[in-house]
Structure formats: C-alpha cells, structure tokens
N, C-alpha and C positions, 0 to 999 in steps of 0.2 A: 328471273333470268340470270343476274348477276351469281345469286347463290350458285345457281347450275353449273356456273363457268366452272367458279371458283371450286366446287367440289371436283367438277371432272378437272381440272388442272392438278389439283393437290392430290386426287387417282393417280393420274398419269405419273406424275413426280416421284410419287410411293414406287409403281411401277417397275421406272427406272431403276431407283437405288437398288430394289431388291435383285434386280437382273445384273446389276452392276457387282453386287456382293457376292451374286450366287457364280459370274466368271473369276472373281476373282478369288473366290475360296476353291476352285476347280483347276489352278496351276501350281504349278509345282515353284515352291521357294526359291529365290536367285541366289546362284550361288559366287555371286561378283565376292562378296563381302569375303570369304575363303579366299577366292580365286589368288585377290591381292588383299592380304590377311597383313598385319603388320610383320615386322622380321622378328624372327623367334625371340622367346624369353629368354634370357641367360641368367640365371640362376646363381646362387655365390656357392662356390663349389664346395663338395663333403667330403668326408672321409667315409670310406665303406665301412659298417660296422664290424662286421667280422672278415680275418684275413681270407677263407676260402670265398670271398666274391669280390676281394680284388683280383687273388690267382685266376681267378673265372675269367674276369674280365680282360684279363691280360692276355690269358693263353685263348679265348675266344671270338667268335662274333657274336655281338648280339643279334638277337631273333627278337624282340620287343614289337607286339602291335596294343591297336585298342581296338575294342569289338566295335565297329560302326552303332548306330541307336536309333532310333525314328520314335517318333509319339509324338500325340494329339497336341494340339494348342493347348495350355492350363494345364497339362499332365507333368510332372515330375519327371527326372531320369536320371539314369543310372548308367554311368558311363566306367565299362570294365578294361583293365589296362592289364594284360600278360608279359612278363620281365625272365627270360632264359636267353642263354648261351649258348654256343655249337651247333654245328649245322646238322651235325648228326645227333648226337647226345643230348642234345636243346636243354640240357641241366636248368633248371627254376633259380633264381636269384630270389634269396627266400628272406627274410627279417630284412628288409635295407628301403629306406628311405624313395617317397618318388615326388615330387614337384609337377604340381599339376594346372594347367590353365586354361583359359576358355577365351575365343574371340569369333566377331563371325557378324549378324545381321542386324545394323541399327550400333553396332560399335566400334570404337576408332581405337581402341587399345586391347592389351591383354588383361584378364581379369585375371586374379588368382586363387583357387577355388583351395587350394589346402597343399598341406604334407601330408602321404597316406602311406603305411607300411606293409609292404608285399608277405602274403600269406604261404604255407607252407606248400602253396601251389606256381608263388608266383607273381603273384592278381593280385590285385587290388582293384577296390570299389566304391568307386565315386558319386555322390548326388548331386544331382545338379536341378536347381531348384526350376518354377515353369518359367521358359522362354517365349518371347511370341514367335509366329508361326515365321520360319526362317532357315539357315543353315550356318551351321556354328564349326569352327574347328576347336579341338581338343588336344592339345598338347600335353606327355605325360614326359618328366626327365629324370634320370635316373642321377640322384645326387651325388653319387659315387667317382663315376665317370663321364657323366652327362651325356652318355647314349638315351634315344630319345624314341617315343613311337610317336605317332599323329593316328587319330580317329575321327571319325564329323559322325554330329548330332542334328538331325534333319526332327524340324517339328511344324507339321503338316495344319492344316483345317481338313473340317472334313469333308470328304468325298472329292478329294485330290486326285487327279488323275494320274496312274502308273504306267509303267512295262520293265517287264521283269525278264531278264537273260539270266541264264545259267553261262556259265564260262568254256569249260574243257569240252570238246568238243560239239558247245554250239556258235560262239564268236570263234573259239582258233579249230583250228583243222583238223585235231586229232585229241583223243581225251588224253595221252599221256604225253604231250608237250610239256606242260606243266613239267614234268622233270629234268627237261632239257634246261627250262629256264631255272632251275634251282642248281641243278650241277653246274650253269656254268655254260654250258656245250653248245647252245645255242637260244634265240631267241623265238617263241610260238609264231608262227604265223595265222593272221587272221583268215577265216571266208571273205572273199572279194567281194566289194560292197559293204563288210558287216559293220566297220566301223563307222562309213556314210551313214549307215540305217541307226545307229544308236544315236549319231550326235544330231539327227535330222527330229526323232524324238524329241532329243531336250530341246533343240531348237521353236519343236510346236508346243512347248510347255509340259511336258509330260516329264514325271521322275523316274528317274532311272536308275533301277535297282536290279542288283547283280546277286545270285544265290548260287553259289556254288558247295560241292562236297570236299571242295579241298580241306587239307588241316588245318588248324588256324594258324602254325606256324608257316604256311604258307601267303599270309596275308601281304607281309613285305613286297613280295615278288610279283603276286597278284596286282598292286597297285603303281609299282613300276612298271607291267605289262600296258596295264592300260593308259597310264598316262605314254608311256614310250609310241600307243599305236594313235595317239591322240583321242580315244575314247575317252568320252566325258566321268570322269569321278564324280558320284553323289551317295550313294549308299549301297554298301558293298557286305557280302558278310560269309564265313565260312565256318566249315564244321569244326564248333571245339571241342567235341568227342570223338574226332575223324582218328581211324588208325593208318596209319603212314598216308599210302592215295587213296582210301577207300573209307567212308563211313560205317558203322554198325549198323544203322536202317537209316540209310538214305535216304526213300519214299517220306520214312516217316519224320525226320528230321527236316526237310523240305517241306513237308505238308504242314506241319506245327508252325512253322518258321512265318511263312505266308498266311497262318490264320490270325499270327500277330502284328504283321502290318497291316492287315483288312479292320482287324479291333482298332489299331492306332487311326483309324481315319482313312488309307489309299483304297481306294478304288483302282483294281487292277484290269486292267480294259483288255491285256494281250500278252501275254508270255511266250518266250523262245526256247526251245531244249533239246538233246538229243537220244534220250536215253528214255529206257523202260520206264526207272523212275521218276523221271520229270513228268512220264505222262502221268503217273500214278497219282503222283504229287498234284500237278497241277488239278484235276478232275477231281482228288479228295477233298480238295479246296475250294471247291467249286466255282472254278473258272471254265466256261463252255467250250467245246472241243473246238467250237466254230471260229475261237481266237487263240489257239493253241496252236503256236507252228512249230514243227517238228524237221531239222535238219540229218542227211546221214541215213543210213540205212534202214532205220523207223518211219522216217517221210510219210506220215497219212496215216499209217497206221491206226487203229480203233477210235476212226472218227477224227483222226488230226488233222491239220492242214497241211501239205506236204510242201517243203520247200527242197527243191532236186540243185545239186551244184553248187549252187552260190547264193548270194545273196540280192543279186542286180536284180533280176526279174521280177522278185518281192519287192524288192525298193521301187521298182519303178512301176510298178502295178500295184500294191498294197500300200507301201508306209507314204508314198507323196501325197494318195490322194485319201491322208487318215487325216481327217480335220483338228484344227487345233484342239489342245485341251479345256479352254475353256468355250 
C-alpha cells in the first residue's frame, strides 16, 4: 500500500512539473530587463577614417537602425546593423568603425561584443553567441560621431505564443501616414482601441511582433511611432529590399518572413492586416483564416474576419476574452 502512495505521489509531482514547464515555455520573454536597460555605453571616441563620412556626418542625419532577431533558445544570432545619412539620399557610411554591445535578461551590465566595420553597403554583421530564452537589447555606435541605432534580440522556447500586426494601415488609420511621420508634417494616428488591443496582448503573455512593408530606413520612425502611442516595443521588423513606400513582393517577403519566426519556435495563434497582401501572406503561411483579422476596406474578405471601424468592439468581444498564453 505504501509503494502505491509513493508511486501515485511521485506521478502526480512528475505531472505538475511537466504542466509547469509546458506554461512556462508558452509565454512570451519579459521584457523589464530592456525596459530599464542600464544607461548607454559611452565609448572613447574616434576619428572617422576617411574625410567623406565626417562631411557625411556633418552635413547629415543619421538614418542608423539594427534589424530586430528572434531565435530559438540554444540557436546562435546574428545581429545586422545598417549605418547612412540623409533623409533623402540615406548615402551608406561605408569602411568606418561601429562599437557594439549587448544587455537585457539575467544581466546587470553592458557586455561588449566587438568593433565591426561597415561594408560597402553600410551593415555590418554581428554574432552573437546562444542566449537563454529572454530579451536582450543591442546597442550599435558609430565611433566616428557616436550616433547610435538600438535593435532587440528576442530568444524564445518553443511553441511561444504570438500575434502579429502589420502597421500602415492596420494599427494607424491610413497606409500612407507613415510619410507624414517621416516628413515631419505630422504624427499617424492609431484605430481607436488598437493600441488597448496590443498592449492587452503582452499584458496575457503573448509576443508581439509587428511586420510591416516599410523601408528599413524607416525603422527609426516606426519605433518612435510606437513608443509615442504607448504600444508595447518587442519585435519589430521591416522591408530591407523595400523601394521608397512600397516593397518588390510584399506577399512574398511577409510570407518568408513569418515562416522564419514559426522555424525559430513562435507559435502564431492570430495576425491583424489590412491589405491583399497580408492576406496572401498570412494564408501562405499557413495561419487559418478563422484567426486572420482584416481592418479597412478588405474586412472579411476570402474567409477573413472582418473587423468594421475600429478596434473597441474586437477588444471587447475577441481579444478580453483570448485566454492567457500560457
């Protein structure tokens, strides 16, 4: 009888743990450790190597991002850093020195990952060895002038639970705000409710990844957009083959994009969008129409779920009563 206990006891205890590990590998990484990240690097300043990218810098702005990253717990990454000038012209800052660092989940400092020198594109490419499952910011500084981008490295377990927004015209109002907010002229405004419904998301645990067709030198502007509407920053990413506001194949640059966060471990339970190609997208990627919402003149469309107006009546009918992610 003793044996008995003791076996069903030591079942039940197996039980637990594995239910315990299995919620716990199905939320999405905290991102406090960013949130309040230590105060930047400062670096011991340089001399640019060649005179044409001090003039660059002088007479410009920098346009500097780093491509956001996701991958698996134990996977390797690769963290890419683009470096040009001018709002219009975005000229490549080419052979010149970049200062690179790393800080984020489980650390109390900056780490410093290398000096890397921009290629005739610009980029430079950084490895960064595996992390555990967490979210890390990336710091890149340009030794020159110590203009700076920031990117985050999100590394998951698997079968993390997502949701996926597209930007221009499915959180703000119209697809070509986005130019408004780069000229200057004004700033996008969101659908009512949409930022509720994003940060209500991260709030049940779920990661919140944004895929849009912008440029990539539109990255800057994109992440001041979202932090300015209080939408939660986690992984973000845009087109770097985008020509001006328009990609070459969108569908298929979206659909590629998302079958490499599904390989890195996310499980994508629900995507938002507003356009032909997101549906095309999402559906090549085989996410079911039945969690596919569609904002804007598409609404329903071939099987989609239509969302009419705004965003309140989703919120308060769909996303409050989406159970947590784990």
């Amino acid at each position: 009888m003793m044996k008995k206990t003791v076996t069903a006891t030591s079942t039940f205890i197996l039980l637990l743990t594995l239910a315990s590990v299995t919620a716990t590998a199905a939320t999405c990484p905290d991102t406090s450790a960013t949130d309040n990240s230590p105060s930047n690097p400062i670096p011991a300043a340089k001399k640019f190597r060649h005179w044409g990218s001090r003039l660059l810098s002088f007479i410009h702005t920098p346009y500097h991002m780093v491509y956001d990253a996701l991958v698996s717990e134990g996977a390797n990454a690769t963290m890419v850093g683009k470096f040009d000038y001018g709002w219009t012209s975005h000229k490549d800052l080419e052979d010149e020195e970049i200062e690179v660092y790393l800080s984020g989940t489980g650390m109390k400092d900056w780490e410093y990952l290398g000096t890397y020198t921009t290629d005739s594109d610009g980029k430079i490419y950084v490895p960064v060895s595996a992390r555990p499952a967490g979210h890390y910011k990336v710091q890149m500084i340009v030794s020159g002038d110590m203009s700076s981008a920031t990117g985050y490295l999100t590394v998951v377990e698997p079968g993390t639970k997502a949701v996926m927004f597209d930007i221009d015209g499915t959180l703000t109002q119209d697809d070509f705000e986005a130019i408004g907010d780069y000229l200057g002229i004004g700033i996008a405004q969101p659908y009512y409710y949409a930022p509720e419904t994003v940060r209500a998301y991260k709030d049940k645990g779920y990661c919140i990844t944004y895929l849009s067709a912008r440029p990539y030198w539109l990255m800057k502007d994109t992440r001041e957009w979202l932090d300015h509407m209080d939408i939660p920053l986690l992984h973000t990413h845009t087109d770097p083959d985008a020509e001006i506001f328009k990609s070459k194949d969108t569908a298929g640059y979206k659909t590629d994009y998302i079958n490499s966060l599904i390989s890195a471990g996310l499980d994508i339970i629900r995507v938002y969008g507003n356009a032909a190609t997101d549906i095309e997208a999402y559906a090549n990627a085989g996410i079911p129409k039945s969690e596919t919402y569609i904002i804007g003149d598409l609404a329903g469309v071939q099987g989609t779920q239509p969302m009419n107006g705004d965003y309140s009546h989703h919120y308060s009918t769909v996303v409050v009563n989406t159970p947590n992610a784990q």
